[in-house]
C-alpha positions as CSV (number, residue, x, y, z in Angstrom):
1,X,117.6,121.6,95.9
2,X,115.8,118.8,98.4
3,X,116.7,115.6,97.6
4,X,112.8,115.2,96.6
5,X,112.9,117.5,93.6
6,X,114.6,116.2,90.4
7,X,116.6,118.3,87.8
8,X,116.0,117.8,83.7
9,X,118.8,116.3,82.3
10,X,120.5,114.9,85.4
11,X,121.1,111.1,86.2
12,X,120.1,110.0,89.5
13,X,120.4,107.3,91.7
14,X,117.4,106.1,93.5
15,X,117.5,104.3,97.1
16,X,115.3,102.2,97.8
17,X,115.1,101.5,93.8
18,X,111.8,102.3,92.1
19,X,109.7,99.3,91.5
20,X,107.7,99.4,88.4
21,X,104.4,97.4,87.6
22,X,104.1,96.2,84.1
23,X,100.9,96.1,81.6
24,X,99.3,93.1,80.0
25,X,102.1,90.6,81.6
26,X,105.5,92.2,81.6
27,X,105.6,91.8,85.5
28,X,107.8,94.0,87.3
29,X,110.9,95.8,86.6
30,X,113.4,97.4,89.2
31,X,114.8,101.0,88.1
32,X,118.1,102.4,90.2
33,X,119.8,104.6,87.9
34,X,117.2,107.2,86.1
35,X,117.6,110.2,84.2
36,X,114.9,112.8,85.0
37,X,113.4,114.0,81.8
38,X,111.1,116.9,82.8
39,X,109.3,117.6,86.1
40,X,105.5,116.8,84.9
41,X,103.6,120.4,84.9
42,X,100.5,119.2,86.5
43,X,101.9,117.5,89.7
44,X,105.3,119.0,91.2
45,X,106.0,115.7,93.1
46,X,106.1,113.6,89.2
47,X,108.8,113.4,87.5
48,X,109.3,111.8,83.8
49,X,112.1,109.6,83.7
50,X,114.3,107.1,82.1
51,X,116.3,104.4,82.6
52,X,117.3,100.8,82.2
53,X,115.7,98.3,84.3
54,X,118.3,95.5,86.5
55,X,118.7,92.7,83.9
56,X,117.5,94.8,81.0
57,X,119.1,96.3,77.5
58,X,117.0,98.9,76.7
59,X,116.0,101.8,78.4
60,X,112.1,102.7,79.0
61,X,110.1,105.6,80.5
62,X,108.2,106.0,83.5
63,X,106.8,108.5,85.8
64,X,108.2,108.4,89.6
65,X,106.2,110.0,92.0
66,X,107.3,110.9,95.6
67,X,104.5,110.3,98.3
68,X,105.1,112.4,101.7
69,X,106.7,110.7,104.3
70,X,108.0,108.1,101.9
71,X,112.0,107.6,102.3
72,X,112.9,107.2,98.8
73,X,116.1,109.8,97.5
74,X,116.9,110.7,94.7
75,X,120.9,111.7,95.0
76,X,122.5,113.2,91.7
77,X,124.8,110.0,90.5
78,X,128.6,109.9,90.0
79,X,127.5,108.2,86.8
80,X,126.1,110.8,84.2
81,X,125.4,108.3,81.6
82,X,123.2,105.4,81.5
């Protein structure tokens, strides 16, 4: 496995963190601890995932895509939970 490719099931740690841009006003919420849902069918480097954002409760869905040449990793965390 590269450290590009994500496995279902599996909580991972991102670095840098994935910075997501809100709809209609909920601004921007930073993601470092995701759970990869499914690797989306249509575009091997997307990946459905999970997690709660720094400062929130809940945790919400989004779709992390990794762009060649880009540094971000995606290491399998200690932490299996959310």
């Amino acid at each position: 496995m590269s450290e590009r490719q994500m496995q279902d099931g599996v909580w991972y740690d991102l670095n840098p963190p994935a910075v997501v841009i809100g709809k209609r006003g909920q601004g921007t919420r930073t993601f470092r601890h995701v759970l990869c849902e499914y690797q989306v069918p249509s575009n091997p480097n997307e990946y459905s995932v999970r997690g709660i954002p720094d400062g929130g409760t809940k945790e919400e869905p989004f779709i992390v895509t990794f762009i060649p040449n880009e540094k971000i990793k995606a290491t399998p965390s200690q932490k299996q939970t959310a």
